[in-house]
N, C-alpha and C positions, 0 to 999 in steps of 0.2 A: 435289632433292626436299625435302630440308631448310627450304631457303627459301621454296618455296611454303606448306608448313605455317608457317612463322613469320607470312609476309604475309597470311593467311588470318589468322590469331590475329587480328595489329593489328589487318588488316579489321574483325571482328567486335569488336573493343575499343572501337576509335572509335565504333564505328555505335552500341554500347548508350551509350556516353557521350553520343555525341551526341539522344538517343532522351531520357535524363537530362536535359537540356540544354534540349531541346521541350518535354516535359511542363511541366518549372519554370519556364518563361517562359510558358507556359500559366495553368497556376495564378495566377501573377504578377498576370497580363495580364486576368484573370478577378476576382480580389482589386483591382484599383487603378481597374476601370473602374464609373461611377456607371451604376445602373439607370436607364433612365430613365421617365417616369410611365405614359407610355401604354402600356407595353410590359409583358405579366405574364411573372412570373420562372421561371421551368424550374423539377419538381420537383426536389429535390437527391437524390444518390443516397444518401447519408448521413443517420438519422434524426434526428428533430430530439432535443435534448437532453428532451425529457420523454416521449419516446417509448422512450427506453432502458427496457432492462429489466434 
């Protein structure tokens, strides 16, 4: 029984790393790719800098 709960843990270990792992190659992958013209830009979910308060 012991070792199910341990292999369960890893399970879940790996999985958030790997989940870590996606996103950052996302962002990455998002950051390094050029717009292109014809195409308009998604609003971003994050406000713009003179939008803070």
């Amino acid at each position: 029984m012991k070792k199910v709960v341990i292999a369960l843990c890893a399970l879940c270990a790996f999985g958030s790393v790997g989940g870590i792992v996606l996103a950052g190659m996302n962002i990455y992958t998002r950051s390094t790719t050029p717009i292109e013209q014809g195409q308009q830009q998604s609003p971003s979910v994050l406000p713009a800098p003179n939008q803070v308060q």
